[in-house]
N, C-alpha and C positions, 0 to 999 in steps of 0.2 A: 153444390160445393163451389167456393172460391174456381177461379179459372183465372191464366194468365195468356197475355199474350206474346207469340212469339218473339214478336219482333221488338216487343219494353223489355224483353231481359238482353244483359251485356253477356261476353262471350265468356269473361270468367265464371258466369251461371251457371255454364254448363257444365257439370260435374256428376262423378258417378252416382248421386243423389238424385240427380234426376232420370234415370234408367228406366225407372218405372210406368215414367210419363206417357201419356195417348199425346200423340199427335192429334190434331184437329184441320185439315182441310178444306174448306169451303172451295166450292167450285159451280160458280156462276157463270155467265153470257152477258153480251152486250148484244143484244137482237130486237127486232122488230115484236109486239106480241100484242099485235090490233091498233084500233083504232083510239082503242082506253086505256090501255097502259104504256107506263114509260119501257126505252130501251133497257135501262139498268133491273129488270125485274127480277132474274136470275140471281144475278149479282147480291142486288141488297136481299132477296130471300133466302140466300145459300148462309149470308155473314150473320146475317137475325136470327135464324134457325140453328148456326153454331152456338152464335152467344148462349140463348136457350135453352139448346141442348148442353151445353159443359156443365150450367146450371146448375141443371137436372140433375146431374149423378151427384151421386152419393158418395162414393168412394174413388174416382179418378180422379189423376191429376193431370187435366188437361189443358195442354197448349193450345191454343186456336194460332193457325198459320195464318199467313196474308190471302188474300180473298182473290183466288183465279176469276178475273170478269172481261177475259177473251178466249172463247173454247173453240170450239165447233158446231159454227152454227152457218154451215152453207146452204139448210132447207132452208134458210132466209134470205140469201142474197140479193134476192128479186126487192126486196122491201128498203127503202132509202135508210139508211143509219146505222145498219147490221153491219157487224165488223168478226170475223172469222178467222180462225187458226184452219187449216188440213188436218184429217185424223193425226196422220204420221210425225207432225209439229207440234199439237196437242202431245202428244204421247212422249213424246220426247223430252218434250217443258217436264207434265207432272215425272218420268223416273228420273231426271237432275233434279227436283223439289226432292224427292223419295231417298237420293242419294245423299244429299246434302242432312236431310234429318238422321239419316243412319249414321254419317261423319260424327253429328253431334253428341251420338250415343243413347237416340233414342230411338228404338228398335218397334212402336205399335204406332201405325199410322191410319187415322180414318179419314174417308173421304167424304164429304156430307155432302151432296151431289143436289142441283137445284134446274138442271136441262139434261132432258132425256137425248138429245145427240150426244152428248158427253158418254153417255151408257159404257159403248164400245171400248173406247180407250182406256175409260177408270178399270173395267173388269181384266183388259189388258197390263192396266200397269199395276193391279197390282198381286198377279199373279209373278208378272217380272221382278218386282223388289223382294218375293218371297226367292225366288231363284236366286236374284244377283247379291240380296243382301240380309237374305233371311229375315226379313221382314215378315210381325204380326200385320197384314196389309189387307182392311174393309173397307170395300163402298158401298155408300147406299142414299138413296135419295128420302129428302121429307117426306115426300109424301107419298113414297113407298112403308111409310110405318102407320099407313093404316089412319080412318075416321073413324067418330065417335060415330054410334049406333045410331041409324035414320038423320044425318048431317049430309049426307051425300050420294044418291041413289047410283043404283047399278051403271044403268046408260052413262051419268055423268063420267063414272067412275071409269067407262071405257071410251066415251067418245070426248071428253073434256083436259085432252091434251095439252093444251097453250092456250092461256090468254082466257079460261073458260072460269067456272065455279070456283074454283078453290084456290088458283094465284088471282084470281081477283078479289076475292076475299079477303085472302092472305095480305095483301096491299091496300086495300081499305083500312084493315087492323094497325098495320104497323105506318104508311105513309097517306092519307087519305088525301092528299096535296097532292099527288102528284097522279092521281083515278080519272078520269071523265067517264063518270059515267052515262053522263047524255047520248056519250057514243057507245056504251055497252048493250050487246042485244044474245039473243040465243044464238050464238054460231054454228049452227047445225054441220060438223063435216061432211064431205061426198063419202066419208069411209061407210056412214049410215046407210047410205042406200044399196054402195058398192056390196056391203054384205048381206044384206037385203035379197038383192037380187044374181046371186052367187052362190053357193053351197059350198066352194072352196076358197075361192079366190079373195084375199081380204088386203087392205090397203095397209096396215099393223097389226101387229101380233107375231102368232109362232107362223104367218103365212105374209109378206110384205113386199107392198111394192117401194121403188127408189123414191119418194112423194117430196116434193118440193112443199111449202106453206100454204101458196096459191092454190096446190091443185087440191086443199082438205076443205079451206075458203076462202073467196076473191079476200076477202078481209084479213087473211093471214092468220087467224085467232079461231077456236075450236072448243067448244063449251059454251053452258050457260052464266054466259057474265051477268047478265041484265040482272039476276036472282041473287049476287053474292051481294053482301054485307059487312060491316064492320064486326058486329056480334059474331058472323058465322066464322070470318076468321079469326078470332079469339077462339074459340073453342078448339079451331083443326090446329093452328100453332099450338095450343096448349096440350092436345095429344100427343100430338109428332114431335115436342120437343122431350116431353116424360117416357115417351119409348127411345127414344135417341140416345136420352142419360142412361136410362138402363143399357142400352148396346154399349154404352159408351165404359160404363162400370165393368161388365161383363166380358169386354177387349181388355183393360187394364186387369183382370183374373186371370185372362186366358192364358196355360203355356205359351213361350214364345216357339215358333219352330227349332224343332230337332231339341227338345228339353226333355224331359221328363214329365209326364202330366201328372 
């Protein structure tokens, strides 16, 4: 479906015709993510995966907001170029974004989320906008909707965090200019062994330590880059953007809080 963005419509737009509207969030980083990709990877994957996904659906009418590309991203500091919000500054930014869309009278807001530091905050704020402003309020990340069947094996799927298989893919697809791959290799992280040779203890997940970049790999990056391709990320955007629309459809159905279902 047709999709607009926020920021081309004038303020007289905004009128009770528009109520119905999803909000669209993208919420990218500006950080380090190896030796083969650029800083803005977050960024332009959050805004591409929006585009995409509003697409996708069927039936909403979605706004795409302006493209968050400074979050929180201090496990990177160590790396020259990373530029970082604090949770508490993070959090604060998106519920003024959150308050400011509910001013305009539109009450479902999604957040299309593209770095996993961001995780905390988004699930924070948008718990808060259903309190403070009764807001319909989802996050969820790409590529938390899932691959197509044998595109991405298990280990990948747990140990290829940043900079591995699937954003390097994904960035072959949509930017191949801006890849080196010369410098992409298997980043095997220390999480590998640490739970290896652990039965409790694990560096992520439901069990975590405080892990800086450095200490998953000297290279800052975690997965199998050397293996992605152009091809493979056409395929995984084009899953994660047709589950998106659907979420995205199925937010613009949803009762708003406190309505009647």
């Amino acid at each position: 479906m047709p999709y607009r963005y926020w920021s081309d419509l004038r303020a007289p737009d905004f009128t009770p015709a528009l109520a119905g509207a999803v909000a669209l969030l993208p919420v990218g980083a500006t950080e380090q993510h190896g030796p083969h990709l650029p800083l803005n990877t977050d960024t332009l994957l959050a805004t591409e995966m929006a585009e995409l996904s509003a697409a996708a659906a069927n039936s909403a009418d979605v706004l795409i907001l302006p493209t968050i590309a400074v979050a929180k991203s201090d496990e990177h500091i160590h790396f020259p170029g990373t530029l970082t919000l604090d949770g508490p500054t993070l959090l604060s930014v998106l519920e003024q974004i959150g308050a400011s869309v509910a001013r305009a009278g539109i009450k479902r807001l999604v957040c299309i989320n593209a770095h996993g530091g961001n995780v905390p905050a988004l699930q924070m704020l948008v718990r808060s906008l259903r309190i403070q402003h009764d807001i319909l309020a989802v996050t969820a990340g790409w590529i938390g909707m899932g691959f197509p069947e044998g595109t991405v094996s298990p280990r990948e799927q747990a140990e290829g965090i940043h900079g591995g298989l699937v954003e390097t893919a994904a960035m072959l697809h949509f930017r191949p200019d801006l890849v080196d791959m010369t410098q992409a290799q298997h980043f095997v992280p220390a999480s590998a062994a640490v739970a290896q040779s652990n039965s409790v203890l694990r560096m992520m997940g439901s069990v975590t330590t405080g892990w800086c970049a450095e200490d998953l790999h000297p290279a800052g990056a975690a997965g199998d880059a050397a293996s992605a391709t152009a091809a493979l990320g056409a395929q995984l955007v084009a899953h994660s953007a047709a589950r998106f629309g659907t979420l995205l459809d199925e937010v613009a159905a949803h009762p708003l809080p406190g309505s009647a279902a």
